[in-house]
C-alpha positions as CSV (number, residue, x, y, z in Angstrom):
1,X,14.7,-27.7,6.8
2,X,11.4,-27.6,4.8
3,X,10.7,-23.7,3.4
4,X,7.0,-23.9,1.8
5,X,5.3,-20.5,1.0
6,X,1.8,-20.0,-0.7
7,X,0.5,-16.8,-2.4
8,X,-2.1,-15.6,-4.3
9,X,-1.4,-12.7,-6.9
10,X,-3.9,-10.6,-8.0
11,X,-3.5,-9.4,-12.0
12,X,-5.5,-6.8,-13.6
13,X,-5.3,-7.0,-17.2
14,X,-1.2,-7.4,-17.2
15,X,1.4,-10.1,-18.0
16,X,3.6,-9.9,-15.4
17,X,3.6,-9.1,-12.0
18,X,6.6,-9.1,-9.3
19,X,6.2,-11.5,-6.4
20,X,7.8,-10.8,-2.7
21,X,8.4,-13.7,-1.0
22,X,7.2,-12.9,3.0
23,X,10.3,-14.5,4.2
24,X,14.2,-15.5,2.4
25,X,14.8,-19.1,1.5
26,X,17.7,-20.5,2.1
27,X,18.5,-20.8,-1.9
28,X,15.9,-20.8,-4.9
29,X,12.8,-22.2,-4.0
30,X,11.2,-24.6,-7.1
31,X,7.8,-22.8,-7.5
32,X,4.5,-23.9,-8.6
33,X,1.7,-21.5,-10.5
34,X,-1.7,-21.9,-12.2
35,X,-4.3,-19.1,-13.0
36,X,-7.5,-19.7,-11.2
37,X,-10.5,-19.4,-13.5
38,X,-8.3,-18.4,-16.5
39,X,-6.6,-20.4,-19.5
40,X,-3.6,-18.5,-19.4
41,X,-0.3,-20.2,-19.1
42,X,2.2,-19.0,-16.1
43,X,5.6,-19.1,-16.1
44,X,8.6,-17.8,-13.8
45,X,11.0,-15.7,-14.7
46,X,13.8,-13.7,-12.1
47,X,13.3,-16.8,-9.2
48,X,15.6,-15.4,-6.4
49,X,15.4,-16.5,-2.9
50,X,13.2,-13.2,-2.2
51,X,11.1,-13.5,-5.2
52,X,10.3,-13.8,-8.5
53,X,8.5,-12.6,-11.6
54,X,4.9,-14.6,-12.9
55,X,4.9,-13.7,-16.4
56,X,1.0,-15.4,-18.5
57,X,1.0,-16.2,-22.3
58,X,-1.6,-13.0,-22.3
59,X,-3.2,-10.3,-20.2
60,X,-5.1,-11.4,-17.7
61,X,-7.5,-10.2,-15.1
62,X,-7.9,-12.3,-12.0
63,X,-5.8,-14.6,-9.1
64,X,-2.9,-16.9,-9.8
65,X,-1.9,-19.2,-7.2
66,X,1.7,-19.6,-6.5
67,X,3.4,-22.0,-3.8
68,X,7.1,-21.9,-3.1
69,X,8.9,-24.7,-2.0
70,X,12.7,-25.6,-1.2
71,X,14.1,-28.6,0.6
């Protein structure tokens, strides 16, 4: 079984923000994040099959795409 998930996550001049998956995976999902209009770098820290943390090399104001994927 495919599980494939796609957010978007608003940030508003922080560094990290908590992300709630809308359903559980089955185990950790390998996840996949870029800012949108932004430089900053995005990387995941706390991956859990509910969630995770997205964690940028600075603040940053704006949407960062995410998409969750295991199988």
């Amino acid at each position: 079984m495919i599980q494939i998930e796609n957010q978007t996550v608003i940030f508003t001049g922080n560094e990290s923000k908590d992300v709630t998956f809308s359903t559980v995976f089955l185990g950790p999902p390998s996840i996949s994040a870029y800012a949108i209009n932004n430089n900053a770098e995005i990387f995941v820290s706390n991956l859990t099959t509910s969630g995770c943390t997205l964690n940028t090399s600075a603040p940053i104001t704006g949407q960062v795409r995410i998409v969750a994927v295991r199988g």
